[in-house]
C-alpha positions as CSV (number, residue, x, y, z in Angstrom):
1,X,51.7,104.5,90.8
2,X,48.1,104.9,89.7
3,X,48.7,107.2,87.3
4,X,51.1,105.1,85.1
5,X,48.9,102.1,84.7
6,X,47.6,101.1,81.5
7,X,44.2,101.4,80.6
8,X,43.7,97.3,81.0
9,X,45.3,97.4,84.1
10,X,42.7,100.2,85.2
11,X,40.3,98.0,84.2
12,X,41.2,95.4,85.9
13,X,41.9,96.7,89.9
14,X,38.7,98.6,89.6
15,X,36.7,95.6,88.4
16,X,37.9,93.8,91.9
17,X,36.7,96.6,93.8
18,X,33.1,97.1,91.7
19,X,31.5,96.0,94.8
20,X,32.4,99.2,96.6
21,X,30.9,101.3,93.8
22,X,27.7,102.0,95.5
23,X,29.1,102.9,98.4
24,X,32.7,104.7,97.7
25,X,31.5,105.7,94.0
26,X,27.9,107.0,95.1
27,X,26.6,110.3,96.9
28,X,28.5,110.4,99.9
29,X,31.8,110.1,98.0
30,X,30.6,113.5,95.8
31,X,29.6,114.9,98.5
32,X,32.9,114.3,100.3
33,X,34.7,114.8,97.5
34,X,33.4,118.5,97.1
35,X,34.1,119.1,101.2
36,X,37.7,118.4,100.4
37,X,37.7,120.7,97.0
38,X,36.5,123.3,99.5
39,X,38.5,122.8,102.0
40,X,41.4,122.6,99.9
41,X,40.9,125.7,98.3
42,X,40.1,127.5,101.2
43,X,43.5,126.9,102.2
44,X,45.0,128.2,98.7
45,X,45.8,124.6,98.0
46,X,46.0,123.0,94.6
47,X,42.9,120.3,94.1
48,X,43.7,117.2,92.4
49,X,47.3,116.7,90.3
50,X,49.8,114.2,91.0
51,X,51.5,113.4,94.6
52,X,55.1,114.4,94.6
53,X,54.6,117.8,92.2
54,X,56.2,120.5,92.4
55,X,59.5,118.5,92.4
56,X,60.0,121.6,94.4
57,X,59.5,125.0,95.0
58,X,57.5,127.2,92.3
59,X,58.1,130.5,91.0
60,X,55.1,130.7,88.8
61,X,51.3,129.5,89.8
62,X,49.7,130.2,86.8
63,X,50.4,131.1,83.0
64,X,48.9,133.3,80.4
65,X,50.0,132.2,76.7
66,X,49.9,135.6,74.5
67,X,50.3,133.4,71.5
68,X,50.9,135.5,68.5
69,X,49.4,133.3,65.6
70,X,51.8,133.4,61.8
71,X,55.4,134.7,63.1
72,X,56.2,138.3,64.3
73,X,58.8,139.7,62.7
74,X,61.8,140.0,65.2
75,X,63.7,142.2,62.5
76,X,61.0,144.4,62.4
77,X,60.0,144.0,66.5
78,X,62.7,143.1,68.8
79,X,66.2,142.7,67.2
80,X,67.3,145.6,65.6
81,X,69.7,145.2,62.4
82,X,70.8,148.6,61.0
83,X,73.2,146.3,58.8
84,X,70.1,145.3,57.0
85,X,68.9,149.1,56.5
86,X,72.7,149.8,55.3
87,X,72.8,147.0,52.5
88,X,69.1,147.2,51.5
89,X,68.7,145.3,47.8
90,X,71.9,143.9,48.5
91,X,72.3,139.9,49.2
92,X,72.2,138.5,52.1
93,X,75.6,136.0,51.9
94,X,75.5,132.9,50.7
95,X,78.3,132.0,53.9
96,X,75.7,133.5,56.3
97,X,72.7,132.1,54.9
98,X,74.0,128.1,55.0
99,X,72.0,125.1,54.2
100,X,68.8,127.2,56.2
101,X,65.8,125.4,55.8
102,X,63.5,127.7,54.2
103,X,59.6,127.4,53.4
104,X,58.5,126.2,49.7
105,X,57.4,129.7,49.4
106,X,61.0,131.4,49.3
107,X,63.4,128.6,48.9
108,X,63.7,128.5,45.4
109,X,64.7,132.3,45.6
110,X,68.0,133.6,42.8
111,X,68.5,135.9,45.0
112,X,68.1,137.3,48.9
113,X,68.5,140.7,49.4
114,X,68.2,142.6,52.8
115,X,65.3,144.5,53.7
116,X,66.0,146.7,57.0
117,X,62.9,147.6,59.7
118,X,60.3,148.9,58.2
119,X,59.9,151.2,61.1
120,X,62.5,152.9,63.1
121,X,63.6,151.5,66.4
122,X,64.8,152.9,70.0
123,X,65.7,152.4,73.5
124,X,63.2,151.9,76.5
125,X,63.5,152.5,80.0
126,X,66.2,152.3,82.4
127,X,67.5,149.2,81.1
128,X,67.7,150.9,77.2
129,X,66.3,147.9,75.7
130,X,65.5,148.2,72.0
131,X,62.4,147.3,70.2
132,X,60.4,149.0,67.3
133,X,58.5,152.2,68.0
134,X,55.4,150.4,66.6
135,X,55.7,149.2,69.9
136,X,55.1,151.8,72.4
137,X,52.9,150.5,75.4
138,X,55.1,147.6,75.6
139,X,58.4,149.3,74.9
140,X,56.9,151.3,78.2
141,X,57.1,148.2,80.2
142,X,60.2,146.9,78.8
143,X,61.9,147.0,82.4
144,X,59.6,144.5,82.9
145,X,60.0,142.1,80.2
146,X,62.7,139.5,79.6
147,X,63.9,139.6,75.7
148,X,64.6,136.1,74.2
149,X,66.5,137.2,71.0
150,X,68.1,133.4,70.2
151,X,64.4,131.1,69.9
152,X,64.7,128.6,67.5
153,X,62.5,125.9,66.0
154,X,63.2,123.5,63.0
155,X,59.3,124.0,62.4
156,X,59.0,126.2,58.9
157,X,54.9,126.4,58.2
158,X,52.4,127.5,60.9
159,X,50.7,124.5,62.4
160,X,53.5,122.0,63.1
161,X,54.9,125.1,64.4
162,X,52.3,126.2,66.8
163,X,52.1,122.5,67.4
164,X,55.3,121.6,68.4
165,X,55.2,124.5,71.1
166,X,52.0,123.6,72.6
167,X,52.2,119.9,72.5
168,X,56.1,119.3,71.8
169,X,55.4,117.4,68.4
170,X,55.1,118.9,65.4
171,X,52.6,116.2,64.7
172,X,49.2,116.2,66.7
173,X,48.1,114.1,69.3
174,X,50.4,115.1,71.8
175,X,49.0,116.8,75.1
176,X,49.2,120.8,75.3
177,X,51.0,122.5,77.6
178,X,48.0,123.7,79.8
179,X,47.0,120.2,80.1
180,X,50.6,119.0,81.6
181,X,50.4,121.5,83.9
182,X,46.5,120.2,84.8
183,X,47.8,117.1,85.2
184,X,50.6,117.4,87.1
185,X,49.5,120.2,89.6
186,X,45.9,120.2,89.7
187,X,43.8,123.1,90.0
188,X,43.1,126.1,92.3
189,X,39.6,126.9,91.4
190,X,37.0,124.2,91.2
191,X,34.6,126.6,89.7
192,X,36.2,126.9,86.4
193,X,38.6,124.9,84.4
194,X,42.2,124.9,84.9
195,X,42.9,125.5,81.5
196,X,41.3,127.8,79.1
197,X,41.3,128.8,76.0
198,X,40.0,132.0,74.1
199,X,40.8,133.1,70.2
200,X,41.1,136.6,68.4
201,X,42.3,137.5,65.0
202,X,43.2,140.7,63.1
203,X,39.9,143.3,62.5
204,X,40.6,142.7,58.5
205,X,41.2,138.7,59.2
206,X,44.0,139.3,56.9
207,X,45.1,136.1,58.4
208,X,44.2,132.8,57.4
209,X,45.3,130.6,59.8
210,X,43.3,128.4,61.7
211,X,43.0,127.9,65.3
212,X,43.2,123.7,65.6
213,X,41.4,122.0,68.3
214,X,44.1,119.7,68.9
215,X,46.2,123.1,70.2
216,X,45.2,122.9,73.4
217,X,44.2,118.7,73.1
218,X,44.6,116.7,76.0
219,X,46.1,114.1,74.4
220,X,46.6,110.7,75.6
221,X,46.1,112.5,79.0
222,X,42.5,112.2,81.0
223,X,39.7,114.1,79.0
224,X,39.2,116.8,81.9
225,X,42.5,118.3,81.3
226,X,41.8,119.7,78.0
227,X,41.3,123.4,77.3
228,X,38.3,124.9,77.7
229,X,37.3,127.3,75.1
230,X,36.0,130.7,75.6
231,X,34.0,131.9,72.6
232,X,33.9,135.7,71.6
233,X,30.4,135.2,70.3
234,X,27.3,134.2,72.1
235,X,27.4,132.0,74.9
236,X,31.2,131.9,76.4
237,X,30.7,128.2,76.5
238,X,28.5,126.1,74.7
239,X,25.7,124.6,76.5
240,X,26.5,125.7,79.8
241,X,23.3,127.4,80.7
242,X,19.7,125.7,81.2
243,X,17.0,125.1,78.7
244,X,14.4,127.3,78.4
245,X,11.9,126.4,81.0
246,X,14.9,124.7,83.0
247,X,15.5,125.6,86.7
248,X,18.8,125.0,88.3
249,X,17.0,123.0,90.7
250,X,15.6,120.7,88.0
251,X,18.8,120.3,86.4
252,X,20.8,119.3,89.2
253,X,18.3,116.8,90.2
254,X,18.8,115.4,86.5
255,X,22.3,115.8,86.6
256,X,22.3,113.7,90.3
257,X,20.8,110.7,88.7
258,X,22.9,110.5,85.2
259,X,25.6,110.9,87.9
260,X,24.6,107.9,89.5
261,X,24.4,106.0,86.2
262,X,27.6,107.4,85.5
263,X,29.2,105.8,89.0
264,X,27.3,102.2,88.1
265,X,29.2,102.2,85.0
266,X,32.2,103.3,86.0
267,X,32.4,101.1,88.4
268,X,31.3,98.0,86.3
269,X,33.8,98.6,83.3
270,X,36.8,101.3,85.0
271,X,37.0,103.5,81.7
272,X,39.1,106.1,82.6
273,X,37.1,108.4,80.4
274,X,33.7,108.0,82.1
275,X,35.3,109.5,85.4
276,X,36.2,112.3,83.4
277,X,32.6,113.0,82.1
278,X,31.6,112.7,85.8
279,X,33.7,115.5,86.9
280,X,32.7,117.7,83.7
281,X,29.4,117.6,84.2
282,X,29.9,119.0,87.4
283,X,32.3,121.5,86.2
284,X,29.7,122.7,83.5
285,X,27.0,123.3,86.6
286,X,29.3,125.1,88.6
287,X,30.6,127.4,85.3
288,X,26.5,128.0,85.0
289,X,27.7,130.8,88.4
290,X,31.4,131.8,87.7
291,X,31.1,132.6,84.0
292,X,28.6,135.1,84.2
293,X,30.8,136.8,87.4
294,X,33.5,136.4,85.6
295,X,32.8,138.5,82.1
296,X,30.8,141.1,84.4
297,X,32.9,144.3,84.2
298,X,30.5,146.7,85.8
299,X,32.5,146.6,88.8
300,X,35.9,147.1,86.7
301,X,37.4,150.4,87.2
302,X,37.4,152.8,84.6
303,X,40.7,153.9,84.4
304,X,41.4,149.8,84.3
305,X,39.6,149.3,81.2
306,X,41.0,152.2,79.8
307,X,44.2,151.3,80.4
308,X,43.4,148.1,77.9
309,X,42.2,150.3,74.8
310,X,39.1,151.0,73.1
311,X,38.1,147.6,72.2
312,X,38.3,146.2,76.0
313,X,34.8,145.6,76.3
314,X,33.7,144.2,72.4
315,X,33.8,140.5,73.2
316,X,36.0,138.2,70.7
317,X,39.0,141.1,70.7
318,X,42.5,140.3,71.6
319,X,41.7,143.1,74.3
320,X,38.8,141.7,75.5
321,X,40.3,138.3,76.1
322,X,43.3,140.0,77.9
323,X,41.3,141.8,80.2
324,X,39.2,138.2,81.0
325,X,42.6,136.1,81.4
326,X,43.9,138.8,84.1
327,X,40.4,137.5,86.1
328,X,40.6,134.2,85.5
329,X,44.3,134.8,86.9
330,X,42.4,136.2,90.1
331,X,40.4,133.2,90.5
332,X,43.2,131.0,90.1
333,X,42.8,129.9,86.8
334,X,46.4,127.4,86.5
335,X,47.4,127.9,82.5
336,X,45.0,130.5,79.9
337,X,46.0,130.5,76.1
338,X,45.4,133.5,74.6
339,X,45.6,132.8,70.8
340,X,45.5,135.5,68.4
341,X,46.3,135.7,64.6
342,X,47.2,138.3,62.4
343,X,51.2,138.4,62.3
344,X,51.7,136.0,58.5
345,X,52.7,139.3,56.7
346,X,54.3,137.8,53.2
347,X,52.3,140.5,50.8
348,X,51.3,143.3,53.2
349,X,54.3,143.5,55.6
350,X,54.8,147.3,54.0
351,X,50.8,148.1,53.8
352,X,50.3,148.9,57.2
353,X,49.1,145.4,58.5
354,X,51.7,144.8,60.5
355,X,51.4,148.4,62.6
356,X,48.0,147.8,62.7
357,X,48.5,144.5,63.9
358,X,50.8,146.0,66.8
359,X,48.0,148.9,67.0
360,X,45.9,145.8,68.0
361,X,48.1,143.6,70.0
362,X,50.5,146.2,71.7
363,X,48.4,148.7,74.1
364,X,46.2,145.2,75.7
365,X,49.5,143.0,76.2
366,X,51.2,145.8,78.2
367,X,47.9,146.4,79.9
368,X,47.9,143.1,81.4
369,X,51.5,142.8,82.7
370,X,51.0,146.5,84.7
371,X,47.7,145.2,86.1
372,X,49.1,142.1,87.3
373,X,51.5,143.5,88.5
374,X,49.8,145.9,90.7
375,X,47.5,143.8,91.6
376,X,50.1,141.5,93.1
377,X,50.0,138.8,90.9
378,X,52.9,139.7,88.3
379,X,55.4,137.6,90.6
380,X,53.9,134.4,90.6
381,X,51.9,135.1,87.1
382,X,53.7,133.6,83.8
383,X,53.0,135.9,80.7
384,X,54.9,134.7,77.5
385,X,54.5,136.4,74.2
386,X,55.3,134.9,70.8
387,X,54.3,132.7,68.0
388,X,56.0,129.8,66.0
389,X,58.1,131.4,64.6
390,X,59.8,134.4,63.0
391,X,59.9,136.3,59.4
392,X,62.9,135.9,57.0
393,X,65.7,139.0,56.9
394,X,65.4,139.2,53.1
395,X,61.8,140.3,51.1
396,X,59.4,138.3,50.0
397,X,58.2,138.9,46.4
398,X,61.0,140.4,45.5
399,X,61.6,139.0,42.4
400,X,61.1,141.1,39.8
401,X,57.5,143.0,41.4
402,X,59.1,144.4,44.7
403,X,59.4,143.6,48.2
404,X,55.8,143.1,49.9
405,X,56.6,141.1,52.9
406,X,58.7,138.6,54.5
407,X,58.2,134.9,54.8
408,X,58.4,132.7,57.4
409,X,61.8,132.2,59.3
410,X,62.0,129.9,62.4
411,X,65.8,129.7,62.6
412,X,66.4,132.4,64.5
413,X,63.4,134.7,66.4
414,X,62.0,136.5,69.5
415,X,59.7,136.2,72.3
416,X,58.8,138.0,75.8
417,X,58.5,137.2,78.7
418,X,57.3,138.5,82.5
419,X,56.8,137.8,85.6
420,X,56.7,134.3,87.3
421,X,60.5,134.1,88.1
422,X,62.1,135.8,84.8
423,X,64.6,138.5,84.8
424,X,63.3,141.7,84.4
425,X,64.9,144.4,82.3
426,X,67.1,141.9,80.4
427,X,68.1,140.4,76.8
428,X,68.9,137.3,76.5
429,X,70.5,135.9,73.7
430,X,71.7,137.4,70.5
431,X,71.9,137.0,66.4
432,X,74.6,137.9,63.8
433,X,74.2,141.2,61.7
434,X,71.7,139.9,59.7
435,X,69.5,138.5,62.3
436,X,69.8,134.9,60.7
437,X,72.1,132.6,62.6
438,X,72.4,133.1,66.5
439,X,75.4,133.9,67.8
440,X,74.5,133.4,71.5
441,X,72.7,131.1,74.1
442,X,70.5,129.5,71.6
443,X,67.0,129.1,73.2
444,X,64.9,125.6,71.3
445,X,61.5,125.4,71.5
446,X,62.4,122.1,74.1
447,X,64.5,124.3,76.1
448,X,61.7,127.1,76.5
449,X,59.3,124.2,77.5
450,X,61.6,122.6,79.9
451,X,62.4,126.2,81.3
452,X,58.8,127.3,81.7
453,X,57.8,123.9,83.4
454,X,60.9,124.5,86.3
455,X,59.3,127.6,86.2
456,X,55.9,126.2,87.9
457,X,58.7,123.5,89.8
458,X,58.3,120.7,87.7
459,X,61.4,118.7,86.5
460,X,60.8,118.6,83.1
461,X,62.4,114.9,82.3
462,X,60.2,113.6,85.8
463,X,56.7,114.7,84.4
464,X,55.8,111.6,82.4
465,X,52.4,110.0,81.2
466,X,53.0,106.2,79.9
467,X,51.1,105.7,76.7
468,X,51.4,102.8,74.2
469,X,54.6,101.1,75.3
470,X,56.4,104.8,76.2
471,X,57.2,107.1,78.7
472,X,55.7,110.6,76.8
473,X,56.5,114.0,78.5
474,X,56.1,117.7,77.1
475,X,59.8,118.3,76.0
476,X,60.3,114.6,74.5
477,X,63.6,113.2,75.0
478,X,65.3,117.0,74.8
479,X,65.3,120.3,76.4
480,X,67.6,122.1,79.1
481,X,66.5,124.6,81.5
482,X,67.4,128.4,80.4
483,X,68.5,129.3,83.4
484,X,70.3,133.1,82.3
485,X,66.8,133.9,82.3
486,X,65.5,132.8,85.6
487,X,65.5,135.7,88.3
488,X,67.5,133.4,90.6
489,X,69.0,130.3,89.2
């Protein structure tokens, strides 16, 4: 197939066909190629991706990524230990705590001694799941949500963490996610990119972590499938709109003959890359109309916003950009990455960062599951919550000046999900006593990839870019599909 050939070969078969360039690459071809686009989505059909895809039938059409950047605590969040509480100061057994591999930050610890939730915990809804009472908005949705108790990663500091989640290496240079999924299925909305990206952190920015560009890279893959980012502050996207004294008219015109230059030497030389800045500079003119509808909530109803929190409309909040990926959901928007950090409590876990951080997080994340869901979109929507990892059962700096915090713990951990073909109402997996070693259905970071991608109808191990000698796909050579947590499997 086209897609699999290297770029020589590319090179190559287009060469032989340069002759065609100024007819099949040239205006009319645009200009038929936009008919189609239109036509295509007129008919709620994906534009672009790959022929054969979905292997078959979808649950999910699009994803929102709640990522929570520097590890929730699932001992203080989602799992509830009261084992921990009753042996506070006492150590966590050597027989229980293995050959764990810990960060350099705790590994070198005499002792580990339990530290309980530092907030109490109870049951929601009809199905009595338990989380943290930190929690409320999303505890009030928890019939909703699917509770993955058993996640596990071999990742122990932050960026090969979040980078072996979004890219399936922990080293970069892998495609994201979002830009498998733009690869494979296409697009549904011509007008804006079919994977975006927009950032927030905690109102102190206790949190130092750093949102990497190569988290939501393209990869090896085509250029036009990388994320898009959204900025919180000025323009949304760089360079979008027209100089000053530029009309649209003018810059179309200019933009029709770089085009055409463009075409010439894409059809002279084939690089791959040069058909991707093609299609982004028409992607940019387009976003100079649907960006501006798109962050204009005048017409938003009040009791909507409200229902997000007070910091809804204050562009750059984790709010903010909840409220914008349930419209770019609308518009059919295929994967949005919501990255927000905030969660890397190892001094101020007991301070009052991390309820603020759920004061933050909580009320907006819950916002957007209830108004996709009655706006009709929560079946066939995708929200995951999590980050890369979660926070150890014992304290951190506890040797000798008290427990502050807790450190980074990826062997056992919890996400949410909702929506998009996940059980509602329901737990899966579980840990031991101590919330360190899981006891049941143990969820890798491959086997939530390869279950999220059958998710959208994708066979995980068919999805497969060739790059330097290799077949590369999302999940590597691993993963199994989860299916206890598929609605119907």
């Amino acid at each position: 197939m086209d897609f699999e050939l290297s770029p020589s070969e590319w090179r190559e078969r287009l060469t032989r066909r340069s002759f065609l360039s100024a007819g099949v690459q040239g205006i009319g071809a645009v200009a038929l190629g936009s008919l189609l686009a239109r036509d295509a989505k007129a008919a709620n059909k994906p534009i672009g991706g790959l022929p054969g895809l979905p292997h078959f039938a979808p649950k999910a059409k699009r994803m929102i990524c709640l990522w929570q950047g520097g590890g929730p605590s699932h001992v203080d969040l989602f799992d509830h230990k009261p084992l921990l509480e009753k042996m506070a100061g006492q150590e966590i057994p050597a027989s229980v705590r293995g050959d764990t591999r810990l960060s350099s930050m705790s590994s070198g610890y005499a002792k580990y001694n339990c530290v309980g939730a530092i907030k109490p915990f109870k049951k929601w809804g009809s199905s009595g799941i338990e989380m943290s009472e930190m929690l409320p908005y999303t505890g009030a949705i928890a019939d909703d949500l699917c509770i993955v108790r058993s996640m596990n990663t071999e990742a122990v500091n932050h960026a090969p963490g979040v980078t072996f989640f979004m890219t399936g290496s922990q080293i970069p240079g892998r495609p994201a996610m979002g830009a498998w999924l733009s690869y494979g299925l296409g697009t549904m909305n011509e007008d804006l990119p079919s994977y975006v990206v927009m950032t927030s952190s905690d109102a102190a920015r206790t949190c130092g972590q750093l949102f990497f560009e190569h988290y939501w890279s393209n990869g090896f893959l085509p250029g036009k499938h990388q994320g898009v980012r959204f900025r919180g502050v000025g323009d949304p996207v760089p360079y979008v709109g027209n100089p000053a004294g530029v009309s649209r008219e003018a810059r179309r015109t200019m933009l029709d003959d770089m085009q055409a230059l463009n075409r010439e030497h894409f059809g002279q030389v084939g690089d791959p890359e040069i058909d991707t800045r093609i299609s982004q500079y028409e992607m940019a003119f387009r976003m100079q109309t649907s960006v501006p509808g798109l962050l204009d909530f005048k017409n938003e109803p009040k009791s909507v916003l409200e229902m997000y929190g007070p910091d809804v409309l204050k562009p750059g909040t984790f709010a903010n950009n909840c409220i914008i990926a349930r419209r770019l959901a609308e518009r059919g928007v295929r994967f949005t990455q919501l990255m927000h950090s905030g969660w890397d409590q190892h001094n101020n876990l007991t301070t009052g960062q991390l309820a603020q951080q759920c004061l933050d997080t909580d009320q907006a994340s819950a916002a957007l599951v209830k108004d996709l869901k009655q706006r009709g979109l929560l079946d066939d929507t995708l929200v995951v919550w999590g980050g890369e990892f979660g926070r150890t059962p014992f304290g951190q700096n506890q040797q000798g000046t008290g427990f502050k915090g807790r450190d980074h713990f990826g062997r056992a951990y919890s996400w949410w999900l909702a929506g998009g073909g996940v059980k509602p109402g329901y737990v899966h997996g579980a840990t031991d006593e101590f919330g360190w070693n899981i006891t049941k259905d143990r969820v890798h970071i491959h086997d939530m990839q390869a279950t999220l991608m059958h998710l959208f109808g994708i066979n995980h191990e068919g999805l497969l870019f060739r790059y330097q000698g290799r077949q590369f796909r999302l999940t590597d050579v691993e993963g199994h599909v989860v299916k206890g947590i598929l609605k119907h499997a």
